[in-house]
mmCIF file as Biopython writes it, N, C-alpha, C and O atoms, coordinates in Angstrom:
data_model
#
loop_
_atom_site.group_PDB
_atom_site.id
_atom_site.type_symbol
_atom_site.label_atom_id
_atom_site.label_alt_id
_atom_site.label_comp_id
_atom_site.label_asym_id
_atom_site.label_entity_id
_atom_site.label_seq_id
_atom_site.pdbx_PDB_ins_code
_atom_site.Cartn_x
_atom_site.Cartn_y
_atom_site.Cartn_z
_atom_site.occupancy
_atom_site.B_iso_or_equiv
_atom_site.auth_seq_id
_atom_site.auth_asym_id
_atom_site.pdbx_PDB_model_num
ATOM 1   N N  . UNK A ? 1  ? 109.991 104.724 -6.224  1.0 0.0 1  A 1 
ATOM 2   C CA . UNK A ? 1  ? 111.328 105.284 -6.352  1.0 0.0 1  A 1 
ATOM 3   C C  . UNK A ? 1  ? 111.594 105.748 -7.788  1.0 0.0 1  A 1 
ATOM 4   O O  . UNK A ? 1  ? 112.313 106.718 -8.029  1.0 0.0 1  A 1 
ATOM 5   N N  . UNK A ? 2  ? 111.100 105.154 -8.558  1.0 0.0 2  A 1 
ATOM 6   C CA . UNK A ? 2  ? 111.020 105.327 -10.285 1.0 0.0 2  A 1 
ATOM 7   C C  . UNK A ? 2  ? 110.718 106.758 -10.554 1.0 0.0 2  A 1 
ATOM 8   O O  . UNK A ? 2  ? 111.551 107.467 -11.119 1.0 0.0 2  A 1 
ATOM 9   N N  . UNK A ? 3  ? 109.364 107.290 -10.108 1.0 0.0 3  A 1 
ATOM 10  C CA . UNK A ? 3  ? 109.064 108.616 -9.975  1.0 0.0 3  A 1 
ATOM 11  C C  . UNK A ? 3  ? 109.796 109.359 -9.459  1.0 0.0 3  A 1 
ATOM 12  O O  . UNK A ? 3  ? 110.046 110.316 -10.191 1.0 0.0 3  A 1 
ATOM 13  N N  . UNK A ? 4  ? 110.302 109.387 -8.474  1.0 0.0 4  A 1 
ATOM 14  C CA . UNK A ? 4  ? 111.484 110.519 -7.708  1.0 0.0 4  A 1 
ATOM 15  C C  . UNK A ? 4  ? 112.583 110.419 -8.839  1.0 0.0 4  A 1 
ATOM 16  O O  . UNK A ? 4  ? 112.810 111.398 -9.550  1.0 0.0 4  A 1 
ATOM 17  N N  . UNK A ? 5  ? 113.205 109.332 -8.985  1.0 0.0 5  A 1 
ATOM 18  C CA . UNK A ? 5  ? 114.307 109.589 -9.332  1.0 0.0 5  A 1 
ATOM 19  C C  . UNK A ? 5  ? 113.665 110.304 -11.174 1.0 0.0 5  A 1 
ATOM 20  O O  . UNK A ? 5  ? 114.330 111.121 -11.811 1.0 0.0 5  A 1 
ATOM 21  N N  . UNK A ? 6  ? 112.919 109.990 -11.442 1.0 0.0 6  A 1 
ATOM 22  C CA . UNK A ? 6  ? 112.238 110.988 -12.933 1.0 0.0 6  A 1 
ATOM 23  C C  . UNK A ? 6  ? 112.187 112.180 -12.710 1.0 0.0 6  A 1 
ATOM 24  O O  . UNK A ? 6  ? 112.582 112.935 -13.598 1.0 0.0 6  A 1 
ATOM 25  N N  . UNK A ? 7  ? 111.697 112.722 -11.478 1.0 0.0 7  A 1 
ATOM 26  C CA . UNK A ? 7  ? 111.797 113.975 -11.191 1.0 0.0 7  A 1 
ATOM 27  C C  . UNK A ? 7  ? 112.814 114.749 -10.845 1.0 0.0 7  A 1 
ATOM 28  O O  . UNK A ? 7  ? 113.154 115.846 -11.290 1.0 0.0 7  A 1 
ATOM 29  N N  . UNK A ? 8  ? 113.262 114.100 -10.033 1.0 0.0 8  A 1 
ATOM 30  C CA . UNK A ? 8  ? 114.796 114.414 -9.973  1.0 0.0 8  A 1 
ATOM 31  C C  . UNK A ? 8  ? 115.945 114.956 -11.179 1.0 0.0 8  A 1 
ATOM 32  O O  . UNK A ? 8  ? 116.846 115.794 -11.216 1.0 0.0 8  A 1 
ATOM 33  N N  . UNK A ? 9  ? 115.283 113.852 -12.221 1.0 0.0 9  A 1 
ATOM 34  C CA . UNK A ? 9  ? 116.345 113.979 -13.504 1.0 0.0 9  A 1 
ATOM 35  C C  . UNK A ? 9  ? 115.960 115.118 -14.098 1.0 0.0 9  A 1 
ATOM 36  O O  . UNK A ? 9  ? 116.702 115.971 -14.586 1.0 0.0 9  A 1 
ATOM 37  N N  . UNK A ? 10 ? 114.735 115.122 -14.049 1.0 0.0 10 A 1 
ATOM 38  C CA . UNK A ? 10 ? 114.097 116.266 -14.629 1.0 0.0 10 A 1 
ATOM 39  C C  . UNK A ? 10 ? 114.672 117.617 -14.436 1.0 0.0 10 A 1 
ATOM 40  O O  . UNK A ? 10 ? 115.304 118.375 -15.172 1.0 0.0 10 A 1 
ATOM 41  N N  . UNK A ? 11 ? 114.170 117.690 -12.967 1.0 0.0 11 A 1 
ATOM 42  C CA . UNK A ? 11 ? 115.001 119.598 -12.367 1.0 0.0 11 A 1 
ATOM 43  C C  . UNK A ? 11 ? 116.013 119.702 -12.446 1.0 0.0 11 A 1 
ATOM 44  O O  . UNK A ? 11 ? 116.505 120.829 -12.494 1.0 0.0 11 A 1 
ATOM 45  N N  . UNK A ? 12 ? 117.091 118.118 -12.514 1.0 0.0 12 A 1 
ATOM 46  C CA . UNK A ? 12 ? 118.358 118.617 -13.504 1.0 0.0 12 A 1 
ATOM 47  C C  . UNK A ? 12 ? 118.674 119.373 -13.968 1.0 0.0 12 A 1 
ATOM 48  O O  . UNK A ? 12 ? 119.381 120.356 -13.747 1.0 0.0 12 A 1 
ATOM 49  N N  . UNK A ? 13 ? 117.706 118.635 -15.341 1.0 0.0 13 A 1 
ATOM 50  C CA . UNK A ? 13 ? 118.089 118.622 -17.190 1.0 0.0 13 A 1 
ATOM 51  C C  . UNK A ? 13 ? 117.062 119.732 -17.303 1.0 0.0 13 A 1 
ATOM 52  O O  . UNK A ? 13 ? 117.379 120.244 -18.377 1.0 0.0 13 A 1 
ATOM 53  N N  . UNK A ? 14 ? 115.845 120.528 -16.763 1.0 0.0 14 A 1 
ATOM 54  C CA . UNK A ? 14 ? 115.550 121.737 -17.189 1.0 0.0 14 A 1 
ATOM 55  C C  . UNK A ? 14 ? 116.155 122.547 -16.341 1.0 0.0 14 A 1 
ATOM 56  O O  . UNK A ? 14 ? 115.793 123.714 -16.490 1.0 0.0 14 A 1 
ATOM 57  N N  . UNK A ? 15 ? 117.190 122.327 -15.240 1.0 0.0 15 A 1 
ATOM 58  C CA . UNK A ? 15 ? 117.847 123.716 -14.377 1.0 0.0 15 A 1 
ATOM 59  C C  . UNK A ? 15 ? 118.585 124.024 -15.411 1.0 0.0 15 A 1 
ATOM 60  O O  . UNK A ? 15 ? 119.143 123.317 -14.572 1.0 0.0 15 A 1 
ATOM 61  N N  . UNK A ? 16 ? 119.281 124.371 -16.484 1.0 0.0 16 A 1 
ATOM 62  C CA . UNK A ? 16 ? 120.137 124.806 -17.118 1.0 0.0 16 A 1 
ATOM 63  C C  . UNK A ? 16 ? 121.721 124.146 -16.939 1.0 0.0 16 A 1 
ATOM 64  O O  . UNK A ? 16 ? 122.437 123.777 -17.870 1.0 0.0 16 A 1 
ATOM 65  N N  . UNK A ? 17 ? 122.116 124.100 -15.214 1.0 0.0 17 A 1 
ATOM 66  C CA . UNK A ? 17 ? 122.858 124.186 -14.467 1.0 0.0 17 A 1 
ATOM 67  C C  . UNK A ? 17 ? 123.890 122.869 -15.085 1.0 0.0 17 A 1 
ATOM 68  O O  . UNK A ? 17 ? 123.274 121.850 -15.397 1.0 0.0 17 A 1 
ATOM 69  N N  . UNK A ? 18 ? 125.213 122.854 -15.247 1.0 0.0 18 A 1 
ATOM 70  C CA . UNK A ? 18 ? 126.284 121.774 -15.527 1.0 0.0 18 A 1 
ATOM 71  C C  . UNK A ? 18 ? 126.449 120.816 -14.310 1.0 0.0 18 A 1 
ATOM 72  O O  . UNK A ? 18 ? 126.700 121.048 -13.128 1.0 0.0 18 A 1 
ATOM 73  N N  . UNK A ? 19 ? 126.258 119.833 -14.893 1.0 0.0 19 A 1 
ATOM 74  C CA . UNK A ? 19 ? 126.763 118.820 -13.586 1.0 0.0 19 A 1 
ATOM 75  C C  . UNK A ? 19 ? 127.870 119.127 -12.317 1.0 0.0 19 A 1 
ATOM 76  O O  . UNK A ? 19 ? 127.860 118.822 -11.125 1.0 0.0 19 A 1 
ATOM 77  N N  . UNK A ? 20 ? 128.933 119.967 -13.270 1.0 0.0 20 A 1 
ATOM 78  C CA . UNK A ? 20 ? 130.019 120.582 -12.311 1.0 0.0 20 A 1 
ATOM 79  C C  . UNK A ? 20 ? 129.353 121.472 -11.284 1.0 0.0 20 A 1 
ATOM 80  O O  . UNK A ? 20 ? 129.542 121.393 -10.070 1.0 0.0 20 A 1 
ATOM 81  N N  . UNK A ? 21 ? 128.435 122.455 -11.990 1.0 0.0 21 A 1 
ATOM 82  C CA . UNK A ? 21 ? 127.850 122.993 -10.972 1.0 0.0 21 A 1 
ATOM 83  C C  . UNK A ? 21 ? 127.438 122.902 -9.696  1.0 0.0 21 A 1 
ATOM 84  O O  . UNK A ? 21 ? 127.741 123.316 -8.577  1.0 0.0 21 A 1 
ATOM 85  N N  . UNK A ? 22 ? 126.267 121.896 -10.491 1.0 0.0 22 A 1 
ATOM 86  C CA . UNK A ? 22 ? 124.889 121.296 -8.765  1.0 0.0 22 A 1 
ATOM 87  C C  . UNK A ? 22 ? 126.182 120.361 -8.196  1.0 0.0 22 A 1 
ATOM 88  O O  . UNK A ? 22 ? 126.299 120.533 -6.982  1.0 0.0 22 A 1 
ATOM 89  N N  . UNK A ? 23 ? 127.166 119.434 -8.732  1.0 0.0 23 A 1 
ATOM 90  C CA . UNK A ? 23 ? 127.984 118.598 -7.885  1.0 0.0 23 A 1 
ATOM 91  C C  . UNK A ? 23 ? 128.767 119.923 -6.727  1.0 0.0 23 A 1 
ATOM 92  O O  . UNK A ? 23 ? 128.784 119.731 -5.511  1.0 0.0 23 A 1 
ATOM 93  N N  . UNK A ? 24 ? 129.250 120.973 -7.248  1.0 0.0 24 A 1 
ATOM 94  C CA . UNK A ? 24 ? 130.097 121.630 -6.362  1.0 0.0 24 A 1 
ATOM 95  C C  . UNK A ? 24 ? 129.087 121.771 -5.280  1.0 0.0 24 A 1 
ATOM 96  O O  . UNK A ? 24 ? 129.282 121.361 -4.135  1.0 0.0 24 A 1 
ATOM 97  N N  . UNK A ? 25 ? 127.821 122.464 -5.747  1.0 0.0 25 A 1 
ATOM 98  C CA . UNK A ? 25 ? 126.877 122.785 -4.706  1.0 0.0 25 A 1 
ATOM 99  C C  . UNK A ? 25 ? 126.581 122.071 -3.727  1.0 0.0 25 A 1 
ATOM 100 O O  . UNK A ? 25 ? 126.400 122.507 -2.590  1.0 0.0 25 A 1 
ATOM 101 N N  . UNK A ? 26 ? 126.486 120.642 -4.143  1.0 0.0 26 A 1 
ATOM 102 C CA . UNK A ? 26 ? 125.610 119.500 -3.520  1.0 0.0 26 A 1 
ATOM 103 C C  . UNK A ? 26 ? 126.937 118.802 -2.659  1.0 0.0 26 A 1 
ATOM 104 O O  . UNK A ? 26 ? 126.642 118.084 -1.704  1.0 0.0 26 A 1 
ATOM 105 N N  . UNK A ? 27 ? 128.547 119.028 -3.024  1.0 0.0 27 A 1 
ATOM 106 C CA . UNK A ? 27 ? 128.987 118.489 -2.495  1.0 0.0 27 A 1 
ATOM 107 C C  . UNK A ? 27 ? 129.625 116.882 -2.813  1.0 0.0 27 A 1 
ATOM 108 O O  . UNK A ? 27 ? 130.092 116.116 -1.970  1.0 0.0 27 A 1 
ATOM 109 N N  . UNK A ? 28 ? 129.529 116.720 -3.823  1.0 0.0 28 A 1 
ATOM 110 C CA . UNK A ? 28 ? 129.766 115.746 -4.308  1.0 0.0 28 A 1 
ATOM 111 C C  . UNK A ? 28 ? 130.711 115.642 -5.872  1.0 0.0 28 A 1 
ATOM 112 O O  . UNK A ? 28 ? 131.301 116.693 -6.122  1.0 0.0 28 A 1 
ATOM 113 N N  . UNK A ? 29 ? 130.850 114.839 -6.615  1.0 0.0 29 A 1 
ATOM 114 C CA . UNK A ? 29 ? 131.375 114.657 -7.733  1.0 0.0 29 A 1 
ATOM 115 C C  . UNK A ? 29 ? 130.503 114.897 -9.155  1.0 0.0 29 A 1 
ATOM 116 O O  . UNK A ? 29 ? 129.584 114.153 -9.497  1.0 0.0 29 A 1 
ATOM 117 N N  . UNK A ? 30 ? 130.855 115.809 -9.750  1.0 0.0 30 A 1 
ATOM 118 C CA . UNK A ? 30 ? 130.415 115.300 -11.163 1.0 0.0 30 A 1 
ATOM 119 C C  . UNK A ? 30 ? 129.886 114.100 -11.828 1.0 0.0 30 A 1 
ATOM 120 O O  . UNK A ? 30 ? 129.077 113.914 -12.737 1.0 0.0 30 A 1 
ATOM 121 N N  . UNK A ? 31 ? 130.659 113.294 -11.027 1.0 0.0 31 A 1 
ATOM 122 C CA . UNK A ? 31 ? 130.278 112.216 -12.045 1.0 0.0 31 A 1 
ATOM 123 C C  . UNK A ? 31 ? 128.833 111.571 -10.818 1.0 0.0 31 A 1 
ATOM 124 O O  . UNK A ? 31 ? 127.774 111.243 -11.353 1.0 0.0 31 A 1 
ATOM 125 N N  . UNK A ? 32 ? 128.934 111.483 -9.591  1.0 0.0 32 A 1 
ATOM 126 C CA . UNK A ? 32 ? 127.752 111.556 -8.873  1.0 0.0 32 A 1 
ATOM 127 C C  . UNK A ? 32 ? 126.907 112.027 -9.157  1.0 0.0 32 A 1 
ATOM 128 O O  . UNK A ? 32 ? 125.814 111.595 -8.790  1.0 0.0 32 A 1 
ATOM 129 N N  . UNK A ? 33 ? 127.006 112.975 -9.831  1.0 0.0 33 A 1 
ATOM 130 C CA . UNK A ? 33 ? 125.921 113.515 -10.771 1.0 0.0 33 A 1 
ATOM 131 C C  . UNK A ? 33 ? 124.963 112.654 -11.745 1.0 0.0 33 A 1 
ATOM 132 O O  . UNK A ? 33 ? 123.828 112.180 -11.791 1.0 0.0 33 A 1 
ATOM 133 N N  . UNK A ? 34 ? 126.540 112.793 -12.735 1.0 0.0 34 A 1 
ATOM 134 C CA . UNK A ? 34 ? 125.940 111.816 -13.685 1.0 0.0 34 A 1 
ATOM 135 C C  . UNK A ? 34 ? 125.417 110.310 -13.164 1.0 0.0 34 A 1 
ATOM 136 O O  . UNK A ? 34 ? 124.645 109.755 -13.946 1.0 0.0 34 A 1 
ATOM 137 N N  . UNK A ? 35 ? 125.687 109.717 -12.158 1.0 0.0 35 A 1 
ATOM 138 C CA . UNK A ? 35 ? 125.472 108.463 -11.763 1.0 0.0 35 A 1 
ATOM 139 C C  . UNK A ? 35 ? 123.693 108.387 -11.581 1.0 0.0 35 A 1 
ATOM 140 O O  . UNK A ? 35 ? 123.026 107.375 -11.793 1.0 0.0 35 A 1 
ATOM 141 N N  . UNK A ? 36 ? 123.118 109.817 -11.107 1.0 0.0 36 A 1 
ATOM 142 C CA . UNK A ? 36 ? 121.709 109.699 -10.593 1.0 0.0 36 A 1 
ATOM 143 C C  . UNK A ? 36 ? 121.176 109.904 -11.753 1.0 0.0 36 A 1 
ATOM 144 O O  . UNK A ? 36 ? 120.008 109.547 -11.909 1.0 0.0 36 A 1 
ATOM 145 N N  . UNK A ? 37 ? 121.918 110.545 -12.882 1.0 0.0 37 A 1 
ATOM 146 C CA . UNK A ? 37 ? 120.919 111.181 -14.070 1.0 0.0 37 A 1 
ATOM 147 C C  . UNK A ? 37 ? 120.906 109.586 -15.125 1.0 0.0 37 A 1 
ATOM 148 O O  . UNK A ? 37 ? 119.953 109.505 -15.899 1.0 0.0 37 A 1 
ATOM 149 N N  . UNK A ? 38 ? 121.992 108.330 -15.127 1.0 0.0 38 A 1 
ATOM 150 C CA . UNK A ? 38 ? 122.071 107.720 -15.759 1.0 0.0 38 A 1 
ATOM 151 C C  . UNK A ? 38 ? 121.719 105.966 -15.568 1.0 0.0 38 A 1 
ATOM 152 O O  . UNK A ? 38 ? 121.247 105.099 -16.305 1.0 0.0 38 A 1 
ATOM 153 N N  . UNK A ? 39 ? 122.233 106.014 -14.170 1.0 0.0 39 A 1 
ATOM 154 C CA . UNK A ? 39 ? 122.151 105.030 -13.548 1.0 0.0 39 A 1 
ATOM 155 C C  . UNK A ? 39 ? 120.890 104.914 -12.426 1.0 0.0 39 A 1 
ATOM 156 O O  . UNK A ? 39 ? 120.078 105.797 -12.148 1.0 0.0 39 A 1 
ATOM 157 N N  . UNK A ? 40 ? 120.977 103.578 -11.881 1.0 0.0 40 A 1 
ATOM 158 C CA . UNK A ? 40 ? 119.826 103.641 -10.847 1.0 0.0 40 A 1 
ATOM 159 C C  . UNK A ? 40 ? 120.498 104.052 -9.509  1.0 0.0 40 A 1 
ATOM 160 O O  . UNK A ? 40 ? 120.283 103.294 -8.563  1.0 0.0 40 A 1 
ATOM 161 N N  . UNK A ? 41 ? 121.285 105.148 -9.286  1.0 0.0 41 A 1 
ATOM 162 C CA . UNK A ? 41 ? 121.721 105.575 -7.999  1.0 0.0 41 A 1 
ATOM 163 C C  . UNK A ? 41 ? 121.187 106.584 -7.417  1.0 0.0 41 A 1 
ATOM 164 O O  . UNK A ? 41 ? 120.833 107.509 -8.148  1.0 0.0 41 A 1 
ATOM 165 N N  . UNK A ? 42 ? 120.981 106.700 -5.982  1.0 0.0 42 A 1 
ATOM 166 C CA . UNK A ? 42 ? 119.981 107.797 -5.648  1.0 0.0 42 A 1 
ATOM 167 C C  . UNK A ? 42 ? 121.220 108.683 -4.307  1.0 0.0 42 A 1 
ATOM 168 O O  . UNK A ? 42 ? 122.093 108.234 -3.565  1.0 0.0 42 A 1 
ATOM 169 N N  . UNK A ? 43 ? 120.673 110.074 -4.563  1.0 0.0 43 A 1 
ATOM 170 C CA . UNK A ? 43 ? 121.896 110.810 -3.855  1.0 0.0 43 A 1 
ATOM 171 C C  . UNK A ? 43 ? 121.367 110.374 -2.312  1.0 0.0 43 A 1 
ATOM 172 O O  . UNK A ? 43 ? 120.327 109.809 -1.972  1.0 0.0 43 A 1 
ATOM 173 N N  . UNK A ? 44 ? 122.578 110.897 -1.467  1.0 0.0 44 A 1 
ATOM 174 C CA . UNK A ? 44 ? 121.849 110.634 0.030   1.0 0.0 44 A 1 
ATOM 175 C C  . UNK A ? 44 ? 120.817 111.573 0.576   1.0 0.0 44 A 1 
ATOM 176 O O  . UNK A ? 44 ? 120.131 111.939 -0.379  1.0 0.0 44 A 1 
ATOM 177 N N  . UNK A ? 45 ? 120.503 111.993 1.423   1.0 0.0 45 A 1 
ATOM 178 C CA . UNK A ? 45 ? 119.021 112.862 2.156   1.0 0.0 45 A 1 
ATOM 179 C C  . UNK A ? 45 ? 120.198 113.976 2.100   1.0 0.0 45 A 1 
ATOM 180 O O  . UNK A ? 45 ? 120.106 114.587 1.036   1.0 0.0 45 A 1 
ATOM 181 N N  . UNK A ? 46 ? 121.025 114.333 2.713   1.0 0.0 46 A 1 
ATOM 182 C CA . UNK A ? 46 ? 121.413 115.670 2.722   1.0 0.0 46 A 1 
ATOM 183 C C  . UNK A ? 46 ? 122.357 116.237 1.265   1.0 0.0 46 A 1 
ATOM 184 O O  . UNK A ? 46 ? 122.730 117.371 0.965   1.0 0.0 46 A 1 
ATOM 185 N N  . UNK A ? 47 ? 122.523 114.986 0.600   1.0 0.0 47 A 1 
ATOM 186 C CA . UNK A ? 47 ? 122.817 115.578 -0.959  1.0 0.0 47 A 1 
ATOM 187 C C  . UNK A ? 47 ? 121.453 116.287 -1.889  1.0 0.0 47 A 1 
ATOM 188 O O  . UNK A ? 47 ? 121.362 117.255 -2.644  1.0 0.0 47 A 1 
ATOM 189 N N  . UNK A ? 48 ? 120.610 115.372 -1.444  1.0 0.0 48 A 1 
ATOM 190 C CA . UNK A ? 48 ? 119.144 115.667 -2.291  1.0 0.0 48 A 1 
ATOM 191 C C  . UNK A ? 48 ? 118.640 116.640 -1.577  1.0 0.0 48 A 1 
ATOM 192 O O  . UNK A ? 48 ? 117.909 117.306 -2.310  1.0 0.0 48 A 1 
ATOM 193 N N  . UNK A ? 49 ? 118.671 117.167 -0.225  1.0 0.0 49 A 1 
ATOM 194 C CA . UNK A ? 49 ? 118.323 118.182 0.140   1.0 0.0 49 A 1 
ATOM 195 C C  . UNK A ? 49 ? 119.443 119.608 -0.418  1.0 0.0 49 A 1 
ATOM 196 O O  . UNK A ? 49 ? 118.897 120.710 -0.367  1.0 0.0 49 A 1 
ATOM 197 N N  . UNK A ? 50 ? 120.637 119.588 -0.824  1.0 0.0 50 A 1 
ATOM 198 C CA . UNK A ? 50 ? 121.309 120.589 -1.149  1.0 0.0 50 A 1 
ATOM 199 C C  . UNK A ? 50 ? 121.233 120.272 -2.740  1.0 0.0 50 A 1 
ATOM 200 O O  . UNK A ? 50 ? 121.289 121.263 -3.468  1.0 0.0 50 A 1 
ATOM 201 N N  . UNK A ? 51 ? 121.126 119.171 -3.278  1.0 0.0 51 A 1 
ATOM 202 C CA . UNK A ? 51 ? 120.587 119.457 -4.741  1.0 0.0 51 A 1 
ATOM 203 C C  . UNK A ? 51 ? 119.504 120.092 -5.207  1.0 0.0 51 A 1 
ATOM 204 O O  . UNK A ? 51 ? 119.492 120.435 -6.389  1.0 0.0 51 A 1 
ATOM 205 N N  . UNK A ? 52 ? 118.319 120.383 -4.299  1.0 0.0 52 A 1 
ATOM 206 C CA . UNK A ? 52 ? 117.241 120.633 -4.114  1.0 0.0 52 A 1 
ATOM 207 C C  . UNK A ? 52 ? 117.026 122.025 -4.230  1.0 0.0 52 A 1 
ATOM 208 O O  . UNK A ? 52 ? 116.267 122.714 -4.912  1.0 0.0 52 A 1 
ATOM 209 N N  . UNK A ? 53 ? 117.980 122.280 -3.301  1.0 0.0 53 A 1 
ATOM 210 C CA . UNK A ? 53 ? 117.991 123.770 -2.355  1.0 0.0 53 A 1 
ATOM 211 C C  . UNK A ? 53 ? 118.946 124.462 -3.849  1.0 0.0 53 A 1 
ATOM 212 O O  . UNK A ? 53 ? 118.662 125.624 -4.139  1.0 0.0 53 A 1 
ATOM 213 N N  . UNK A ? 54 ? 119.616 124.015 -4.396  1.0 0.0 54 A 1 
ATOM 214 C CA . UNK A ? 54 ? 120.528 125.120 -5.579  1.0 0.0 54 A 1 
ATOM 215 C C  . UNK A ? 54 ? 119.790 125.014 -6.365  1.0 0.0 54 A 1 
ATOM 216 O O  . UNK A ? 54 ? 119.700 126.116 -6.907  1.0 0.0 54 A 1 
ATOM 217 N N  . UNK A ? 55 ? 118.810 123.974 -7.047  1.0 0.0 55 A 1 
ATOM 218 C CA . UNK A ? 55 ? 118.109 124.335 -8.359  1.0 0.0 55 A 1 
ATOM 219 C C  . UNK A ? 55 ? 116.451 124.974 -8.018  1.0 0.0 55 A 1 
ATOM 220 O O  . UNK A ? 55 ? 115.470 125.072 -8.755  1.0 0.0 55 A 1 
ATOM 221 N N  . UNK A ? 56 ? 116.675 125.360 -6.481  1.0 0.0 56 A 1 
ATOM 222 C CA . UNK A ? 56 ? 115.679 125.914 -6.232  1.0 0.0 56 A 1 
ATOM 223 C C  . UNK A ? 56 ? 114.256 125.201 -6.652  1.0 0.0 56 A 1 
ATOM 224 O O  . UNK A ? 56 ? 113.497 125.917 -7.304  1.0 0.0 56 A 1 
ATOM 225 N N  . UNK A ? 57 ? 113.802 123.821 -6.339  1.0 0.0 57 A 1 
ATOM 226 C CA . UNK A ? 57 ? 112.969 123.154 -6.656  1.0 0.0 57 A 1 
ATOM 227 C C  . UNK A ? 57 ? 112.825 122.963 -4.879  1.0 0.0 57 A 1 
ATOM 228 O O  . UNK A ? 57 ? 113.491 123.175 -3.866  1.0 0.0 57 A 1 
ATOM 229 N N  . UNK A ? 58 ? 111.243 122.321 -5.359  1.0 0.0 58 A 1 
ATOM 230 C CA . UNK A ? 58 ? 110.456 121.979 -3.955  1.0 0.0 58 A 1 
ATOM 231 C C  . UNK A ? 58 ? 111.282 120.271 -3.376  1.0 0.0 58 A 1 
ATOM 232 O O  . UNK A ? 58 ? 110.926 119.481 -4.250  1.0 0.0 58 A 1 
ATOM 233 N N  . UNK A ? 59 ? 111.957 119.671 -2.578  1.0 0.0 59 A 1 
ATOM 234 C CA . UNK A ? 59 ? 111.831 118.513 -2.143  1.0 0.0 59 A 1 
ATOM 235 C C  . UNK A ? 59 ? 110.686 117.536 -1.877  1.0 0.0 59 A 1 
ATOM 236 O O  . UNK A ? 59 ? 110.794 116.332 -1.649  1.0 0.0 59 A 1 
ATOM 237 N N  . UNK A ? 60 ? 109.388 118.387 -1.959  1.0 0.0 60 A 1 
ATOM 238 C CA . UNK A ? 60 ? 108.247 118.078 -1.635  1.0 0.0 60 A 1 
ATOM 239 C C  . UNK A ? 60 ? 107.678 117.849 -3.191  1.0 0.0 60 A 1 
ATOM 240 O O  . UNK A ? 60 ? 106.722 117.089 -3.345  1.0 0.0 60 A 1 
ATOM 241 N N  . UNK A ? 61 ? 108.137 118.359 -4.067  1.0 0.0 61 A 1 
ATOM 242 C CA . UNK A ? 61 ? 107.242 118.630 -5.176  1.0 0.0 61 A 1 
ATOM 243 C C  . UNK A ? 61 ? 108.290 116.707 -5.759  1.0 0.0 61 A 1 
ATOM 244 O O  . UNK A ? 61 ? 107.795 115.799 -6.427  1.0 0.0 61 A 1 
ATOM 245 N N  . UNK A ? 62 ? 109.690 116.762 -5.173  1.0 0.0 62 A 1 
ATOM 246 C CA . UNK A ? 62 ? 110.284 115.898 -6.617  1.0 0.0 62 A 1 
ATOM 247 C C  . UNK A ? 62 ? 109.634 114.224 -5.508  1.0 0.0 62 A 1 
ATOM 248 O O  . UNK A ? 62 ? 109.228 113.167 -5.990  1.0 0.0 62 A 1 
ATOM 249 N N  . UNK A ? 63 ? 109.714 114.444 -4.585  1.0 0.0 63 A 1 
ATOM 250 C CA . UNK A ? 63 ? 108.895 112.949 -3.901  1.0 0.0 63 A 1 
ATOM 251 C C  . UNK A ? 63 ? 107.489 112.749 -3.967  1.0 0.0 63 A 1 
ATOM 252 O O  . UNK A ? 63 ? 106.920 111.755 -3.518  1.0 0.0 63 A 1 
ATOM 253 N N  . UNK A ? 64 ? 106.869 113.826 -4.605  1.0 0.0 64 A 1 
ATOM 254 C CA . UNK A ? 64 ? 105.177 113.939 -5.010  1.0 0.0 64 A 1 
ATOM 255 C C  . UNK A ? 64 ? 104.599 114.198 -3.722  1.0 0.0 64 A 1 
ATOM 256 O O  . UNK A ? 64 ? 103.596 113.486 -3.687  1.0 0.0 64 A 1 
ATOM 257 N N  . UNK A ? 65 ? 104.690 114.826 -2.658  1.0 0.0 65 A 1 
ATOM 258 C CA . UNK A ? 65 ? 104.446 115.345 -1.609  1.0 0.0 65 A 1 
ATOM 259 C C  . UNK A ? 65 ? 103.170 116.592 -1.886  1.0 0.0 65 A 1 
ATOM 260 O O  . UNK A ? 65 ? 102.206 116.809 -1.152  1.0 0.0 65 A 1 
ATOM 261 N N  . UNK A ? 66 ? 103.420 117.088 -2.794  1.0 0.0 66 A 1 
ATOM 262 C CA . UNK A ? 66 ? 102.446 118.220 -3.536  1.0 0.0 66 A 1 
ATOM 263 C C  . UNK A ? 66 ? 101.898 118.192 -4.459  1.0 0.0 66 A 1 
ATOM 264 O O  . UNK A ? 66 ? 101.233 119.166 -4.812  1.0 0.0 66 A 1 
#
């Protein structure tokens, strides 16, 4: 889980994109945001699939699938 959520933080913090952003996208809060980038919280399957889908990253690539 350590790895995902690294990767995760990652396509974040190199999408460019403001937390306000991917949160509007993803459906959630800003600060939900910040909760995955800071804390040990992990978004749900259809948040991480629409966080996924706006920073245009693989879902496959951030669970090491590829």
């Amino acid at each position: 889980m350590e790895e995902i959520q690294k990767k995760l933080r990652n396509a974040i913090k190199t999408s460019g994109k403001t937390y306000k952003e991917i949160a509007k996208a993803a459906s959630v809060t800003p600060s939900a945001i910040s909760n995955y980038m800071h804390r040990d919280e992990y978004p749900s399957l259809d948040t991480f699939a629409r966080i996924c889908k706006f920073l245009d990253v693989s879902a496959d690539e951030i669970l090491g699938l590829k």
